[in-house]
C-alpha positions in Angstrom: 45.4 144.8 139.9 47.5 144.9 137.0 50.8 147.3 137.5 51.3 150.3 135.6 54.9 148.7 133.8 52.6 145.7 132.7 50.5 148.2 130.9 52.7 149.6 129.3 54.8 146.1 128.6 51.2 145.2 126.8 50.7 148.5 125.1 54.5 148.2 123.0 54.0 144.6 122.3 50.6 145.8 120.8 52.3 148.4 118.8 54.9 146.4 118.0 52.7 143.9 116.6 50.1 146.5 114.8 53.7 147.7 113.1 54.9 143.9 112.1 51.6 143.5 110.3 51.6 146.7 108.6 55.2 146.4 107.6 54.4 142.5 106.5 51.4 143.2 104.3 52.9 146.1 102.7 55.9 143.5 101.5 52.8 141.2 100.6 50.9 143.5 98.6 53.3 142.6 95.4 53.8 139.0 96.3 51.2 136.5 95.9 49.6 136.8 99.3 47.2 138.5 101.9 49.1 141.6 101.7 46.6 143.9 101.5 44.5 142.0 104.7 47.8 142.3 106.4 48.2 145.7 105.9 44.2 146.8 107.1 44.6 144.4 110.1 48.0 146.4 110.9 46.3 149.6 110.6 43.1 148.2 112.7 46.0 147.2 115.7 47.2 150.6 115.4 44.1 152.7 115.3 43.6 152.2 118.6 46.7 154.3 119.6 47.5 156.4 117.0 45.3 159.7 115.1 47.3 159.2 111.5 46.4 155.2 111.5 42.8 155.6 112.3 42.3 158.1 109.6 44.2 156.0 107.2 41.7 153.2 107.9 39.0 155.1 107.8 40.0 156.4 104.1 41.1 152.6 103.1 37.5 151.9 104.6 35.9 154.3 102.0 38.2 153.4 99.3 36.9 150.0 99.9 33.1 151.1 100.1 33.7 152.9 96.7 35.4 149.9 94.9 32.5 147.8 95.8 30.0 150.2 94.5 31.7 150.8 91.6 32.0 147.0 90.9 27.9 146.2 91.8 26.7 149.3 89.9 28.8 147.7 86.5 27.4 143.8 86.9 26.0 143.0 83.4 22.3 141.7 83.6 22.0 137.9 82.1 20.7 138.5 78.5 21.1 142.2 78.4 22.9 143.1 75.2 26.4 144.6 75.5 27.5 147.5 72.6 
């Protein structure tokens, strides 16, 4: 049986962790880089402790959902004129 202080040893380093990645990919996002996989992989370490990270990854999610059916819904057909 695992003691309660090694929980909670494994529940900071966690956090600490989900905040290193969050704090890396948002100093990536200008840089050439994974910033913004960084930054979402942060976020999905931290969703499973915290209300404010889990409903900023599920609006990133949707974000995400909406930029990809923006970009499929524009795809030019091969041949089709374009005015």
């Amino acid at each position: 049986m695992i003691s309660r202080a090694m929980l909670e040893a494994k529940r900071w380093a966690r956090n600490a962790f989900g905040f290193a990645l969050l704090v890396l990919g948002i100093i990536a996002i200008p840089t050439p880089g994974p910033g913004l996989l960084l930054f979402m992989l942060g976020l999905a370490t931290l969703a499973a402790e915290f209300a404010w990270a889990r409903k900023l990854l599920d609006t990133m999610k949707e974000l995400g959902l909406r930029l990809r059916a923006a970009v499929v819904a524009r795809r030019v057909v091969p041949g089709a004129r374009v005015s």
